[in-house]
N, C-alpha and C positions, 0 to 999 in steps of 0.2 A: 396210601389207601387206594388211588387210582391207579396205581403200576400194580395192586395185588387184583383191582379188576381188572384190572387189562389182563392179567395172567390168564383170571378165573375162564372168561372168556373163548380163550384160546383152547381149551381145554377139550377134550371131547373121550367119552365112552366111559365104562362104569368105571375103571379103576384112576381118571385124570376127575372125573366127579366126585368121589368120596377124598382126591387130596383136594379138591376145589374146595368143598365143602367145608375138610379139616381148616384149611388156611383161612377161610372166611370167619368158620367162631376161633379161630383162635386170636384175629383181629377184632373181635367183637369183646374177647374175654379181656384183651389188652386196654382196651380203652374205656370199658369197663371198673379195672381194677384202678388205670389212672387216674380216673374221675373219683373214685374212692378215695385212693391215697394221698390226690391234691387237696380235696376238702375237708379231710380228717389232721392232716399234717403242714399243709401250705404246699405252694408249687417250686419254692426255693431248696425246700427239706428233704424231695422224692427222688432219688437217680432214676435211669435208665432201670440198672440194673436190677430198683429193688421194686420195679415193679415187676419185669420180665418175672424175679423170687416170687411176688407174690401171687401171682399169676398162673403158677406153677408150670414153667415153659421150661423144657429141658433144654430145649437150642434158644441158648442166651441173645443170640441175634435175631428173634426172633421179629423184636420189638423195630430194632432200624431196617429190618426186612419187608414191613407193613409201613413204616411213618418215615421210617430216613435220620428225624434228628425230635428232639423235644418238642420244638416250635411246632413241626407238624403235626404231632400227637397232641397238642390243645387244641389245635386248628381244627382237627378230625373230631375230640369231644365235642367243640361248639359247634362246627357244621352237623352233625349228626343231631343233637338235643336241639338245636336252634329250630330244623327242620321240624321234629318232630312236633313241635312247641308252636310253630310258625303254622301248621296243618293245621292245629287246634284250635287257634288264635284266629283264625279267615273264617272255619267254621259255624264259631260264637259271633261272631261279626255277622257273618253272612245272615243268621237265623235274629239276631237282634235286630238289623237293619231291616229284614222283611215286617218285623210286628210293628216296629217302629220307627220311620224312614227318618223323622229329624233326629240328629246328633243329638249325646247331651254327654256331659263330663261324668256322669257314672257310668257308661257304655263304655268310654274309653275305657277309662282305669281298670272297667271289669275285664277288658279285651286283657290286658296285660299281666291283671292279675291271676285269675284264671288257670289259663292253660299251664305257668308256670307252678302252681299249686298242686296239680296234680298229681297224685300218687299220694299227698300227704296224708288223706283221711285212711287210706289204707293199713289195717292195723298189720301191724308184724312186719311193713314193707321198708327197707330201708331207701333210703334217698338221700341223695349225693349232692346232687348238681348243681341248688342255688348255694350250696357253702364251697360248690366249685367256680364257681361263676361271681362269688363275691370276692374270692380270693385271687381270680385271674381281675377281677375289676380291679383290686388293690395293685397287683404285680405294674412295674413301671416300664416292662419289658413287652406287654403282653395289650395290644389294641385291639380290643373284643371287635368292634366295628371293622375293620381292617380285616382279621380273621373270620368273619362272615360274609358270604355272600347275598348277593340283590334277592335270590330264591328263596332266604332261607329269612330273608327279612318285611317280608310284601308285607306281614301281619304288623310288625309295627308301622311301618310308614303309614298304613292305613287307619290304625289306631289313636296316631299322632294329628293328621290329617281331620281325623275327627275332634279332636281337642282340639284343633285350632279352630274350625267352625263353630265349635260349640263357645268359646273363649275369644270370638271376633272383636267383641268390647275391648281387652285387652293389647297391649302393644303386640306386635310380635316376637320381638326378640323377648321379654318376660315369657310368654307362653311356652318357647321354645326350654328357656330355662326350667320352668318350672315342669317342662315333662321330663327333662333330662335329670333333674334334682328327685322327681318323685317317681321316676325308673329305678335310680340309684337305692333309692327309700325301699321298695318292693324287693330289691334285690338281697340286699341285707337281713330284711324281715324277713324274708321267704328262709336265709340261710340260717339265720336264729331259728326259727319255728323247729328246722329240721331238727338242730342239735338240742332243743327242745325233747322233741318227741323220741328224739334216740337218747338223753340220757335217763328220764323218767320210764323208758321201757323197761329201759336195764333195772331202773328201781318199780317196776311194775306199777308205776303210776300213772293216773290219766293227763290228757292235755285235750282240751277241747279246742282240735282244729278248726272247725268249723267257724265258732265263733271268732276265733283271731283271722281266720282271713276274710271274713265280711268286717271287721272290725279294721284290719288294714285297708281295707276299699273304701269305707268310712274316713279313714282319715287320709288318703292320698284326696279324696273326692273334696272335703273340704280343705286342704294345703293348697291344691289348683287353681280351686276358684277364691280362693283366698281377697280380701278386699287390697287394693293397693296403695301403700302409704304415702302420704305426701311427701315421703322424705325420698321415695324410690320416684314419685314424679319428677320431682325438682331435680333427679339427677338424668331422667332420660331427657327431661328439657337442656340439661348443662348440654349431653351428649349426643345429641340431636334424635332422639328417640331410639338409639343404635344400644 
């Protein structure tokens, strides 16, 4: 994706502009179609090839022409959605933290929850990404963190940041667990919700969004602060609170 900007760039006067242009959605429609056919299929099931097919790209190289090899084509869906998601996420932050400057464990979890929801109340819209993102979470090949960047991540660290202030009572390494456990939790339900809403469309049924993702924020909010058992004390005492 950054050797097709560098190209773009290079580029100059109408007729290097309208192929600037062309090459740019034709990387948008690629990665696109990937993110599609990752979440609908797995990422083990999808070639190269049959996404170029379904993408409807007559030069079949088009795809190692934009990404190079597979790896870099996740790498491009998660920086891309990460960003876009990572904007929205500082956003809601920023504007809850002005009403309200002390932390609290429902600010978190709404930071996270949130921006990743988006698009699902939208009728007739389909939406890919968190059954892309649970299925790259699943893949053993594929380290989500690793393939993001520090720009694309400010919004969590900061929302984690906040659950830890808010969760000071608590150990650290617990607190750590339990945002990393009820990311995972958001992740999956986000990706259920969608396949939710895309198969009852087909059956022209309703799903009330709304209510399941305040009802997911509900239950990450009390998983988090959840009381801690003597039996998880007794073990950070064995292990020296680690």
């Amino acid at each position: 994706m950054k050797q097709a900007t560098a190209r773009v760039r290079q580029k100059s006067g109408p007729a290097e502009a309208a192929e600037a242009s062309a090459s740019a959605n034709s990387s948008d429609l690629l990665l696109f179609t990937a993110e599609r056919l990752y979440a609908e299929k797995g990422i083990d099931a999808v070639s190269m090839r049959e996404i170029s097919r379904e993408a409807e790209q007559k030069n079949t190289s088009a795809l190692h022409y934009h990404f190079g090899s597979k790896e870099a084509l996740i790498r491009a869906i998660l920086q891309r959605r990460m960003q876009e998601f990572d904007e929205l996420r500082n956003v809601f932050l920023n504007e809850a933290l002005q009403r309200d400057p002390q932390p609290s464990v429902r600010t978190a979890v709404e930071a996270l929850v949130r921006p990743m929801a988006t698009g699902l109340n939208e009728p007739g819209k389909g939406n890919y990404y968190n059954r892309f993102l649970a299925a790259a979470q699943m893949h053993p090949d594929v380290d989500i963190v690793a393939f993001t960047s520090d720009e694309t991540n400010r919004g969590f660290r900061r929302a984690q940041a906040l659950l830890e202030t808010a969760l000071s009572g608590l150990p650290a390494s617990l607190v750590r667990q339990r945002y990393l456990s009820g990311l995972a939790f958001i992740i999956f339900s986000l990706a259920d919700f969608e396949r939710i809403k895309a198969r009852r469309g087909r059956q022209n049924r309703g799903f009330d969004m709304t209510r399941a993702v305040e009802n997911l924020i509900d239950m990450v909010v009390g998983a988090v602060q959840a009381p801690v058992s003597e039996r998880v004390l007794a073990r950070l005492r064995e292990n020296g609170n680690s």
